[in-house]
Phi, psi and omega in degrees: 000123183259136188279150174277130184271141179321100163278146186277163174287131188329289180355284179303325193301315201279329185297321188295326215274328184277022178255329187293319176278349179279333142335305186277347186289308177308283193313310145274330146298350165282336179281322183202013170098161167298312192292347157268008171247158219229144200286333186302333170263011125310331157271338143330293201284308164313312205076027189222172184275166161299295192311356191249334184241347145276027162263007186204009156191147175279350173180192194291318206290267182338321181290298189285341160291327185271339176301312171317310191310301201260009134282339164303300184284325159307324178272015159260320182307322178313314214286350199278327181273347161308328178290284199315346177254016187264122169315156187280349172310331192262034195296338155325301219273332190275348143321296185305335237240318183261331148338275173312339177283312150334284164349288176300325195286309208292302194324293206283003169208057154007282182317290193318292182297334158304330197276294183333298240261305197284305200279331206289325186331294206266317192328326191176122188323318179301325154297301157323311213275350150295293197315332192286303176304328143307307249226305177294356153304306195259013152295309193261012155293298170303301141002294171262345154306309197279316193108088180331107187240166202287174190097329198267150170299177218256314198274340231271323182305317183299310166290009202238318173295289158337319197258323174291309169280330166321337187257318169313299177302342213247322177282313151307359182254353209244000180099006163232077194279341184274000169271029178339298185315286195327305192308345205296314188300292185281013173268295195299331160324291186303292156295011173241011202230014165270306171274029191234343164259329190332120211070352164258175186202000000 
């Protein structure tokens, strides 16, 4: 008597299958860029048919929109449960608490963040102006963490964010996302000491 192997629920076969092209998409935009990768290799690297992946995104845009989407949200949830047990009074140590945290996703998944950090800029007007609408989310993270205080320019979360992903990404294009966490001791420097002078002279 032969045993029957166990059927999985439809759901899961299609969630596993859409995670896996989204997965290979990262991985080949970290390998050789958005503009060489090609939907024939994305179903390679997937293990999946072209029809399995124009049943679920209408094209390479669409794919790679949902790969940004879904590192984007993951890596705020790391930053958000890193966060959640600090008071927002204490906004040093939970910016730092989420920082590091941030961090830790780019260390543990490279591929993902380079296709965010590096390839999303340039890939398509439409990926840029997410990537952007990202970078003004945690603009207005900071913002509202630090509080306005008098002194500070109009501009400063924004050049302080900036300036913050500029180095990270920078780490990541030179290949090293997984020591990213090494960056920490000097981001927080670097974002805590325009409000930590304030009044002084």
């Amino acid at each position: 008597m032969s045993a029957t192997r166990p059927q999985l629920p439809q759901e899961f076969v299609a969630a596993h299958k859409r995670r896996r092209m989204i997965d290979a998409m990262s991985e080949l935009c970290s390998e050789q860029g958005y503009e060489a990768t090609r939907i024939a290799h994305v179903v390679r690297r997937a293990h999946v048919a072209r029809k399995t992946l124009y049943d679920n995104f209408a094209g390479k845009e669409e794919l790679f929109l949902a790969a940004f989407d879904t590192t984007l949200a993951e890596a705020e949830v790391e930053v958000a449960e890193a966060c959640e047990s600090i008071p927002a009074a204490e906004w040093e140590v939970r910016t730092e608490a989420g920082l590091r945290a941030l961090l830790g996703y780019v260390a543990a998944n490279p591929a993902a963040a380079r296709l965010a950090l590096v390839e999303a800029p340039a890939a398509s007007p439409t990926s840029a102006a997410r990537y952007e609408a990202a970078l003004d989310g945690f603009i207005a993270r900071l913002r509202g963490a630090a509080r306005p205080r008098s002194g500070h320019p109009a501009t400063l979360e924004e050049a302080l964010v900036g300036g913050t992903v500029w180095i990270v990404q920078r780490q990541v294009r030179r290949g090293g996302a997984t020591t990213a966490v090494d960056l920490l001791p000097e981001l927080v420097d670097f974002l805590f000491s325009p409000y930590r002078s304030v009044g002084k002279r």
